[in-house]
Backbone as CSV, one residue per row, in Angstrom:
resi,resn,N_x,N_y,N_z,CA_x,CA_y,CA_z,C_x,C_y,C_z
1,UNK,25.469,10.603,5.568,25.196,10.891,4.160,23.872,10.256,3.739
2,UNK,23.075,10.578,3.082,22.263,10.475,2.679,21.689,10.607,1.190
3,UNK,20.846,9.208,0.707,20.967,9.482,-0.911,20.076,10.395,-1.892
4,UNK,20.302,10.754,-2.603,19.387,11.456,-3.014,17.427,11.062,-3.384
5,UNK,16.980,11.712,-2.459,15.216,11.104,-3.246,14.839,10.358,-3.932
6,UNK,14.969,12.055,-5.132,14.777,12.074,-6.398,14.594,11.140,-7.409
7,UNK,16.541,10.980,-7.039,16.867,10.254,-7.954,16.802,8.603,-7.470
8,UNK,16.638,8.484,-6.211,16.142,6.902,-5.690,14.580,6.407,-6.328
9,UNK,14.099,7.656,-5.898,12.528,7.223,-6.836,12.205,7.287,-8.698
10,UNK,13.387,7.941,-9.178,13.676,7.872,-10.528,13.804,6.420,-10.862
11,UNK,14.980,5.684,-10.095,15.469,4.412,-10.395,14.352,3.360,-10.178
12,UNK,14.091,3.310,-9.174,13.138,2.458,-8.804,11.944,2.372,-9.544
13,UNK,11.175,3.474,-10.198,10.450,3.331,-11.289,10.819,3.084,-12.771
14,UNK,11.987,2.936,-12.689,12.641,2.838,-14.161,12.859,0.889,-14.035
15,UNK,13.310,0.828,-12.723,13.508,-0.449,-12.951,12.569,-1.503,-12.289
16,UNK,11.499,-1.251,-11.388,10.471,-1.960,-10.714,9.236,-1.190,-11.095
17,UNK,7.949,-2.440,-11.493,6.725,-1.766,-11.573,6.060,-0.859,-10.427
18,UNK,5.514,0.023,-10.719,4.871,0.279,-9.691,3.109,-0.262,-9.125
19,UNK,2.860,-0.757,-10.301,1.385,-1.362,-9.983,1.762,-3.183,-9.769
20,UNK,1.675,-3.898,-8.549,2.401,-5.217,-8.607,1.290,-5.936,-7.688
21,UNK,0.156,-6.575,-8.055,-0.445,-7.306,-7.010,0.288,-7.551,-5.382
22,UNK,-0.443,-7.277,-4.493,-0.081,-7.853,-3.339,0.631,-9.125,-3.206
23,UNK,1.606,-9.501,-2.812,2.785,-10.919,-2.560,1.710,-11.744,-1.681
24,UNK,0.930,-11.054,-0.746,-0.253,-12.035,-0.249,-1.731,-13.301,-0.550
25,UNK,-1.610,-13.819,-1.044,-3.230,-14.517,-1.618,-3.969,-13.820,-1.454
26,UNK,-5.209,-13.544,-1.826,-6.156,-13.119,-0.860,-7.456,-12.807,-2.125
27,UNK,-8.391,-13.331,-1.661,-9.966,-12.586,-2.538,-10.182,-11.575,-1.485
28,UNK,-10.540,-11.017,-0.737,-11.046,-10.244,0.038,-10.246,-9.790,1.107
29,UNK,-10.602,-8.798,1.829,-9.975,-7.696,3.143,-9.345,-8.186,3.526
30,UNK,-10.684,-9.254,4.818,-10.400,-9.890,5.628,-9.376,-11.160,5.454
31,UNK,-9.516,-11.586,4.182,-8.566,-12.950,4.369,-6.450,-11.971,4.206
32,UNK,-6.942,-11.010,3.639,-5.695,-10.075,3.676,-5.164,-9.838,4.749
33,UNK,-5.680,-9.463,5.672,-5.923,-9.612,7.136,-5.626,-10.693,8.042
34,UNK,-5.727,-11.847,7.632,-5.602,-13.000,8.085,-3.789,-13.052,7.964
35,UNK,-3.896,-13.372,6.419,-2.317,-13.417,5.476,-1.218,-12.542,6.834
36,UNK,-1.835,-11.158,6.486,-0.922,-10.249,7.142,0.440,-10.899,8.301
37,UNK,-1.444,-11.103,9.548,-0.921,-11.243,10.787,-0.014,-12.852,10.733
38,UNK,0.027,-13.497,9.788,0.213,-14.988,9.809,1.655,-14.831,9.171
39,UNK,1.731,-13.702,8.189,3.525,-13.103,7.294,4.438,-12.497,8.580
40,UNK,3.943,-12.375,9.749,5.306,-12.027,11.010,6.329,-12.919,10.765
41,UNK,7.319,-12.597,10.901,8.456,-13.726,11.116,8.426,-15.300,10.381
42,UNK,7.436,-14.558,8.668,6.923,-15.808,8.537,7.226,-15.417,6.901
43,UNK,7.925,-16.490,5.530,7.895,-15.612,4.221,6.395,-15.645,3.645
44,UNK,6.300,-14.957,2.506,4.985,-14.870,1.727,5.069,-15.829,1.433
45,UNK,5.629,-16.972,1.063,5.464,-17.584,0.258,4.751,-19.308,1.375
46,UNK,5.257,-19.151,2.200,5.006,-20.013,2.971,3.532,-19.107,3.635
47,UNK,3.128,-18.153,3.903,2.075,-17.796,4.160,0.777,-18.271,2.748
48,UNK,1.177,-18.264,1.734,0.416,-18.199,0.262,0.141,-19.886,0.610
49,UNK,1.042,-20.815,1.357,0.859,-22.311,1.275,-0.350,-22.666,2.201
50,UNK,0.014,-21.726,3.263,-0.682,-22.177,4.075,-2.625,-21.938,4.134
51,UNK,-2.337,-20.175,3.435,-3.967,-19.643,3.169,-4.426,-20.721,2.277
52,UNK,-3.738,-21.689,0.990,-4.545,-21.980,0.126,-5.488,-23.279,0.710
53,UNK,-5.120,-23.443,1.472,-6.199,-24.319,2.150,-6.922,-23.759,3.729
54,UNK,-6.412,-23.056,4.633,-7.059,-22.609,5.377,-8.336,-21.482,5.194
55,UNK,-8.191,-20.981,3.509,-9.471,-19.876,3.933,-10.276,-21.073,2.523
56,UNK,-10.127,-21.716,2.462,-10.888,-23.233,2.460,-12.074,-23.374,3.181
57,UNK,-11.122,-23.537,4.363,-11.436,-24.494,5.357,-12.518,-23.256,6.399
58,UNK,-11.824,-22.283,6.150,-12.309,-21.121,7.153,-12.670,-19.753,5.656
59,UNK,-13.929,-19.929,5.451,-14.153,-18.876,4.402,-14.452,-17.614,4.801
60,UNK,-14.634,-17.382,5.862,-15.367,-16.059,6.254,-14.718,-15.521,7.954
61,UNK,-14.968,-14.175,8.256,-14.997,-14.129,9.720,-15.395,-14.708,10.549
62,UNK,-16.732,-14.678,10.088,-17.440,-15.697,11.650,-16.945,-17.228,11.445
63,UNK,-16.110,-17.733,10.582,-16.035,-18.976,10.447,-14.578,-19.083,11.751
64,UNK,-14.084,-17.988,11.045,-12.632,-17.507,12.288,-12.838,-17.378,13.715
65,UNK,-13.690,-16.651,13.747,-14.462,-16.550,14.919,-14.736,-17.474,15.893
66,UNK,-15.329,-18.754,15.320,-15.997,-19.611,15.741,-14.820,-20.591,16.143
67,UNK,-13.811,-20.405,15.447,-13.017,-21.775,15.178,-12.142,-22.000,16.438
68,UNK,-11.927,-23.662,16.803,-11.265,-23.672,17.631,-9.881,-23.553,17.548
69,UNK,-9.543,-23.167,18.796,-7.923,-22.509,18.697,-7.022,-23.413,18.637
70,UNK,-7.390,-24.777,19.381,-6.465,-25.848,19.422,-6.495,-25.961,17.107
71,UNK,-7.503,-26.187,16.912,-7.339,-26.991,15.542,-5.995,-25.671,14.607
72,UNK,-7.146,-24.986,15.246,-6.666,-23.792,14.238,-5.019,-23.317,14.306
73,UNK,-4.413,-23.632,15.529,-2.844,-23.568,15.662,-2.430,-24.790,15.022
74,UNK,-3.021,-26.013,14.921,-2.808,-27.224,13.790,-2.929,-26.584,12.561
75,UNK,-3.652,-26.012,11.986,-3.504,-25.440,11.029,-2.869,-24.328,10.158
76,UNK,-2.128,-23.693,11.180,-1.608,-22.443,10.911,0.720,-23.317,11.165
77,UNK,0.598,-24.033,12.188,1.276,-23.991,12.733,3.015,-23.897,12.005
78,UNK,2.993,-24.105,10.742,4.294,-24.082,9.512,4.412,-22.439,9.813
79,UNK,3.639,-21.930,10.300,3.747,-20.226,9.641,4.631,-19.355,11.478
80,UNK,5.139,-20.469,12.208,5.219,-20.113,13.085,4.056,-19.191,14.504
81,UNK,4.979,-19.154,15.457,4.422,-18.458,17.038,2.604,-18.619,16.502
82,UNK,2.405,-20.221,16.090,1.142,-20.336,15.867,0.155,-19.917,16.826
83,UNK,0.799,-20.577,18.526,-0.369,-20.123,19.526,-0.719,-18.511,19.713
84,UNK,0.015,-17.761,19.687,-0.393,-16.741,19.289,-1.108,-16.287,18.436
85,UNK,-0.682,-16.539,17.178,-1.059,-15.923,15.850,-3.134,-16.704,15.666
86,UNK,-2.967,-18.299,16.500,-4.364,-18.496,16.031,-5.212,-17.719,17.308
87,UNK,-4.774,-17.685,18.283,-5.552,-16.622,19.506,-5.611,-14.868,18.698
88,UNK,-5.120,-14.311,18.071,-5.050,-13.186,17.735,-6.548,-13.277,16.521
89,UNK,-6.312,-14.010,15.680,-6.803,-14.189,14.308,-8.325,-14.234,14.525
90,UNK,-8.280,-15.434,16.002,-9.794,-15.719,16.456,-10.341,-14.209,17.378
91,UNK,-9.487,-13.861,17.847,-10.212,-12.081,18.832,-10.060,-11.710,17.547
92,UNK,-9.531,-11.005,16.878,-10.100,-10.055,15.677,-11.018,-10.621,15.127
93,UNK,-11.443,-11.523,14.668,-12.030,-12.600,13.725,-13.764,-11.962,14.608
94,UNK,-13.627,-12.251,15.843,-14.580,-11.831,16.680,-15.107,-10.331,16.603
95,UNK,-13.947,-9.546,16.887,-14.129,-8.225,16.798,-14.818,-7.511,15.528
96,UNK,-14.540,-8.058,14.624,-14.981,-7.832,13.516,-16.240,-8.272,12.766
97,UNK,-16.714,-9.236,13.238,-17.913,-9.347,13.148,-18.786,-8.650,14.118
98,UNK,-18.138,-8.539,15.797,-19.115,-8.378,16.251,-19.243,-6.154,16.907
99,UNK,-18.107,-5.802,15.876,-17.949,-4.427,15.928,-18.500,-3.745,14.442
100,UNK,-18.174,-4.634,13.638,-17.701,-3.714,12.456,-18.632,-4.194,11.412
101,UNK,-19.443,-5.600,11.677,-20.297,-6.511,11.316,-19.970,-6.952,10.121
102,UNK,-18.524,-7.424,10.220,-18.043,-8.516,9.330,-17.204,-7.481,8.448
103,UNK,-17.044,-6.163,8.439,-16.002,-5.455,7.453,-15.145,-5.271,8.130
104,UNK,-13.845,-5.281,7.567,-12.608,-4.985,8.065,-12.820,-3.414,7.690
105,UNK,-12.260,-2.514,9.149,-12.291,-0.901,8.775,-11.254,-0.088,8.139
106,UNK,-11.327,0.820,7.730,-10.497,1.272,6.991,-9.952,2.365,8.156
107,UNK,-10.035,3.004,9.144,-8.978,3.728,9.785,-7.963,3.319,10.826
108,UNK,-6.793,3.663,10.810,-5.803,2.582,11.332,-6.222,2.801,12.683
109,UNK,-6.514,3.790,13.130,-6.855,3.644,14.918,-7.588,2.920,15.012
110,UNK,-8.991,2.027,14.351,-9.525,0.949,14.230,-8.761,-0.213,14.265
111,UNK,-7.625,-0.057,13.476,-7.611,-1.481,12.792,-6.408,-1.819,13.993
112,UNK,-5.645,-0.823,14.267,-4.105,-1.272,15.315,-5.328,-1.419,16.822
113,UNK,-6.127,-1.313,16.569,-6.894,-2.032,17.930,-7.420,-3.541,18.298
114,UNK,-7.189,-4.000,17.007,-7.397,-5.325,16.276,-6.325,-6.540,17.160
115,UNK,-6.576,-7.323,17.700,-5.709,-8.391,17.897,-4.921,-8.478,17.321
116,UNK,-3.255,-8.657,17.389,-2.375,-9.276,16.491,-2.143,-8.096,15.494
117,UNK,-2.719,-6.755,15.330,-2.379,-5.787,14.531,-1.926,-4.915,15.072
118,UNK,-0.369,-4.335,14.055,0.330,-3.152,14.777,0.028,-2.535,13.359
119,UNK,0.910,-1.235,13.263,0.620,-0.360,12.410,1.145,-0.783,10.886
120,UNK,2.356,-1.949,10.963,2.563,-2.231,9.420,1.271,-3.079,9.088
121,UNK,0.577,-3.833,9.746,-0.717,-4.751,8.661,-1.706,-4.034,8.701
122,UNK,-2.179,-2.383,10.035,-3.003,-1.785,9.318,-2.472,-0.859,7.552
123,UNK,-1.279,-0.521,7.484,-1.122,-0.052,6.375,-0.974,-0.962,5.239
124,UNK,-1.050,-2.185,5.558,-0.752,-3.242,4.467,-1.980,-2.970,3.708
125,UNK,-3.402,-3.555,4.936,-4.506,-3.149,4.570,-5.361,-1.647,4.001
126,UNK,-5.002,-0.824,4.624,-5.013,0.444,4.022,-4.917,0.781,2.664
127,UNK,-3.270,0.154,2.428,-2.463,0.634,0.812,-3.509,-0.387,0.038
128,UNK,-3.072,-1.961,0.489,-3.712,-2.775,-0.951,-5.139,-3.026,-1.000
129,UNK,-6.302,-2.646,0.137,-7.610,-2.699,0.197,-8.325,-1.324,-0.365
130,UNK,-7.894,-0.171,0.533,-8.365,1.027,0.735,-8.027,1.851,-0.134
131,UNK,-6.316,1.956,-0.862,-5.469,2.520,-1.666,-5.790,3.624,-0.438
132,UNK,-5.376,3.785,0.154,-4.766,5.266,1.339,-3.417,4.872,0.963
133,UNK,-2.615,6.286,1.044,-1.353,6.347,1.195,-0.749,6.070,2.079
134,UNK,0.280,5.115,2.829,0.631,4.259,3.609,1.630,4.092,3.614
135,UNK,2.503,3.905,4.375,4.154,3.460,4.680,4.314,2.339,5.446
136,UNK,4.356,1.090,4.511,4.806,-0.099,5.225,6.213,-0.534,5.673
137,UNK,6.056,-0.593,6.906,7.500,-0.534,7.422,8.069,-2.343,8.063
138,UNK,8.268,-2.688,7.072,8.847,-3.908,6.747,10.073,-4.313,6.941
139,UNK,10.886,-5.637,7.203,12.174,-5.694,7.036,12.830,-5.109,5.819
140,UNK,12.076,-5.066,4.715,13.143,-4.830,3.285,13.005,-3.782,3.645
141,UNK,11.956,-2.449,3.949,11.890,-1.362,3.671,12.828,-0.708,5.053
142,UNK,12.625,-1.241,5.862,13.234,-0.858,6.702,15.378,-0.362,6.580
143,UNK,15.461,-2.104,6.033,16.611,-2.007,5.820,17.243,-1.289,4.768
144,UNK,16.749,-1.090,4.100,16.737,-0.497,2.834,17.127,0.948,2.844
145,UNK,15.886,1.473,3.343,15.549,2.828,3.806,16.904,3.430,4.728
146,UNK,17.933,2.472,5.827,18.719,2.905,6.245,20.003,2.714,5.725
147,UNK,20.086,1.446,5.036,21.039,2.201,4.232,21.378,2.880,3.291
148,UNK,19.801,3.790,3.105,20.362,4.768,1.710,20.177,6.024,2.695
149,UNK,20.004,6.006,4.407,20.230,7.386,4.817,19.468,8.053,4.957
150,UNK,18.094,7.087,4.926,16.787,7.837,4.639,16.471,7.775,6.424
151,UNK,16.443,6.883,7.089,16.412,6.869,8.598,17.687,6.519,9.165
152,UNK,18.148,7.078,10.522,18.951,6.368,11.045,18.000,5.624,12.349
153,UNK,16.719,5.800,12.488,16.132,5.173,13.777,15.621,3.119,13.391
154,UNK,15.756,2.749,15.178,15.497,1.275,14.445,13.910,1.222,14.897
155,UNK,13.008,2.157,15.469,12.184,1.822,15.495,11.020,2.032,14.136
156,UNK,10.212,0.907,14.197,9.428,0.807,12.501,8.719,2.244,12.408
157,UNK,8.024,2.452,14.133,6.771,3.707,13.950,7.753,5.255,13.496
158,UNK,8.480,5.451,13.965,9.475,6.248,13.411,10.357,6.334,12.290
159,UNK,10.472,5.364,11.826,10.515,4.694,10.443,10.206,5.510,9.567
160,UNK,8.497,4.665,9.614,7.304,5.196,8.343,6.867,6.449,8.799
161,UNK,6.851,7.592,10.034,7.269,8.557,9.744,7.882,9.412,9.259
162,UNK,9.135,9.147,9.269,10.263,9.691,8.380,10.537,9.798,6.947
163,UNK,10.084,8.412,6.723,9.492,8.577,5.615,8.391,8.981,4.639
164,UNK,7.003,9.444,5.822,6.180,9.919,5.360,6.221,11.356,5.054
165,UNK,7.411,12.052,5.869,7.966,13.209,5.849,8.885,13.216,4.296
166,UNK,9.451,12.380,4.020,10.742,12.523,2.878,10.334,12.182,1.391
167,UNK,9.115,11.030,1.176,8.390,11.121,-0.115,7.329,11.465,-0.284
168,UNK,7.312,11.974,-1.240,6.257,12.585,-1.831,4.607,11.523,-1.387
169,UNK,3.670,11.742,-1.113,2.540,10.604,-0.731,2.216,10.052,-2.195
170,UNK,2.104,10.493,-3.080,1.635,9.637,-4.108,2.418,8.313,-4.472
171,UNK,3.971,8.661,-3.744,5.122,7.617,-3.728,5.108,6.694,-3.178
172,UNK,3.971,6.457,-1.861,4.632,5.571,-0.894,3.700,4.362,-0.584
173,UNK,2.733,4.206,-1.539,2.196,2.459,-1.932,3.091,1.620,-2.496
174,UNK,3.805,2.089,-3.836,4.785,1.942,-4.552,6.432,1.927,-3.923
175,UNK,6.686,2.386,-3.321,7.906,2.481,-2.538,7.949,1.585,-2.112
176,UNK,7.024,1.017,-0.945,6.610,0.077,-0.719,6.746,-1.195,-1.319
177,UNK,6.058,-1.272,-2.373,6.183,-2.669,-2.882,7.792,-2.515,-3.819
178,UNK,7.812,-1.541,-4.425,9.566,-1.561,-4.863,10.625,-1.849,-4.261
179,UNK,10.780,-1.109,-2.819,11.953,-1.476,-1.981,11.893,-3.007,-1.881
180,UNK,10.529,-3.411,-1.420,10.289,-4.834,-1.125,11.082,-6.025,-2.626
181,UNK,10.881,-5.803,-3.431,11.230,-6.186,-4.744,13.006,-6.196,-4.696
182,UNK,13.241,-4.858,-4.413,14.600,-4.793,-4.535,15.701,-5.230,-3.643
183,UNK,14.678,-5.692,-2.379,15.527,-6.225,-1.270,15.508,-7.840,-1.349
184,UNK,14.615,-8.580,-1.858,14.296,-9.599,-2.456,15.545,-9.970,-3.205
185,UNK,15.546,-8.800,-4.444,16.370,-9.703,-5.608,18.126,-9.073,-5.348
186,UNK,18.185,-7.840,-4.439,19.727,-7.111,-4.825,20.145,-7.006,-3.275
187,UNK,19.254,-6.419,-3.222,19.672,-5.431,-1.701,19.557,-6.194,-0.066
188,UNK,20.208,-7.920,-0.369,19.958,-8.978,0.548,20.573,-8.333,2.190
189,UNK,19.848,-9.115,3.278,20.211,-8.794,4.368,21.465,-8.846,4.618
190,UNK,21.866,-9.943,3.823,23.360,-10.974,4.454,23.781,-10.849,2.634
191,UNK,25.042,-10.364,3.009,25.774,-10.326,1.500,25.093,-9.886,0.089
192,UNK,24.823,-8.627,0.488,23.700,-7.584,-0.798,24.891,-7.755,-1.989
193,UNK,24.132,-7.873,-3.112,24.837,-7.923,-4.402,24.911,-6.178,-4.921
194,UNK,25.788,-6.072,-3.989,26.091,-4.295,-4.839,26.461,-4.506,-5.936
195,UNK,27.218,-4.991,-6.704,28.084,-5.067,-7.618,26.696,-4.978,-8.721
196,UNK,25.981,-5.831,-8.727,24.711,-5.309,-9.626,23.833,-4.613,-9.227
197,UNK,24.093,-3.792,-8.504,22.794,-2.753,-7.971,22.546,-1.396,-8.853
198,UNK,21.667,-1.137,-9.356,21.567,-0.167,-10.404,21.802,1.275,-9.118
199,UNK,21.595,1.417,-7.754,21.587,2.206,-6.772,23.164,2.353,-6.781
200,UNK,24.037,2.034,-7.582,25.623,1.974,-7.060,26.141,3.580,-6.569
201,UNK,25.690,4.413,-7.668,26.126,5.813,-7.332,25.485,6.585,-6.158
202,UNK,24.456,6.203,-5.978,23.685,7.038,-5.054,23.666,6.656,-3.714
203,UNK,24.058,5.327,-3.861,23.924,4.580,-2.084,24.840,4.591,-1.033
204,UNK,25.141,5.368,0.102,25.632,6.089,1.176,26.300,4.396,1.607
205,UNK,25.545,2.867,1.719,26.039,1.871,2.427,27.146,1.182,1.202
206,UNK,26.921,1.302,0.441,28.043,0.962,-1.035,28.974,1.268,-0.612
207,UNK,28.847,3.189,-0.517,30.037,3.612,-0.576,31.609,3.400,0.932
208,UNK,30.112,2.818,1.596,31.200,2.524,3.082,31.656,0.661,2.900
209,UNK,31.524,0.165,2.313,31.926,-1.150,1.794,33.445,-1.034,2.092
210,UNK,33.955,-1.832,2.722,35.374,-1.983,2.755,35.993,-0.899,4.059
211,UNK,35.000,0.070,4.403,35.590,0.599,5.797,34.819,0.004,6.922
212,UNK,33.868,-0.418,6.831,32.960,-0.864,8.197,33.517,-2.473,8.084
């Protein structure tokens, strides 16, 4: 079963903004970019702690670039799988100055070529830099999205296909940051507060409550 669109994107604009600053810090692309790859397995909010002093410390690409990896996993390291994340940050950091000459690009076959970038932080960048229409395929959206019936697949790239197929494109910057909102405050991983969910009538996982 599956819920209706329509009326999912009715609600969601009735009850979440659709224009909502990025949950990321960021003055510019690149430090968006940074945020992104550093929000894996990591919350915004603890990513927002960590940028407010690292793009400080590191203002620019080539500053990324340059930086050493030992310090720079000291610096990152609250945000988790630091050795990774500061080896990724520093090859793009590189790439980007020394491809793109310091701009972060705007087409995702560019950008998923990027160290440390798969296709949700090129669309992160896309939607909140570029405004391209984009399907970020996120834990909230993800989860979200299946239990209203909108996917049954668990992979993300098939995901934000499916969904690029099922809303309308002018919908899906906004979808985006709404689902995200609504999985936040209602629609929790572990013990979702249906009981206040304005989605009560329309939602296919509600209605299986008490048989699964």
């Amino acid at each position: 079963m599956k819920a209706n669109v329509g009326e999912i994107l009715k609600i969601l604009n009735l009850h979440y903004p659709k224009d909502v600053p990025c949950f990321l810090n960021h003055s510019n692309p690149f430090e968006l970019l940074v945020a992104t790859i550093l929000s894996a397995q990591c919350t915004d909010e603890r990513v927002n702690i960590i940028t407010a002093t690292l793009f400080r410390k590191y203002p620019c690409a080539e500053s990324f670039a340059s930086a050493s990896a030992a310090e720079l996993e000291m610096d990152i390291k609250s945000a988790g799988f630091y050795k990774n994340k500061a080896k990724n940050i520093i090859a793009t950091a590189a790439t980007i100055v020394d491809k793109y000459d310091g701009q972060v690009p705007s087409e995702i076959e560019d950008l998923v070529q990027l160290a440390g970038v798969g296709r949700k932080t090129a669309n992160v960048i896309r939607g909140n830099i570029y405004h391209i229409p984009s399907i970020v395929v996120d834990t909230h959206v993800k989860r979200i999205s299946t239990r209203w019936g909108f996917t049954e697949s668990a992979d993300p790239t098939k995901i934000e296909y499916e969904l690029m197929e099922l809303l309308p494109e002018e919908e899906w910057i906004s979808y985006n940051i709404q689902v995200i909102m609504h999985g936040r405050a209602i629609c929790t991983a572990r013990n979702p507060r249906c009981s206040q969910c304005m989605f009560l009538e329309q939602c296919p996982y509600e209605l299986k409550q008490g048989i699964e």
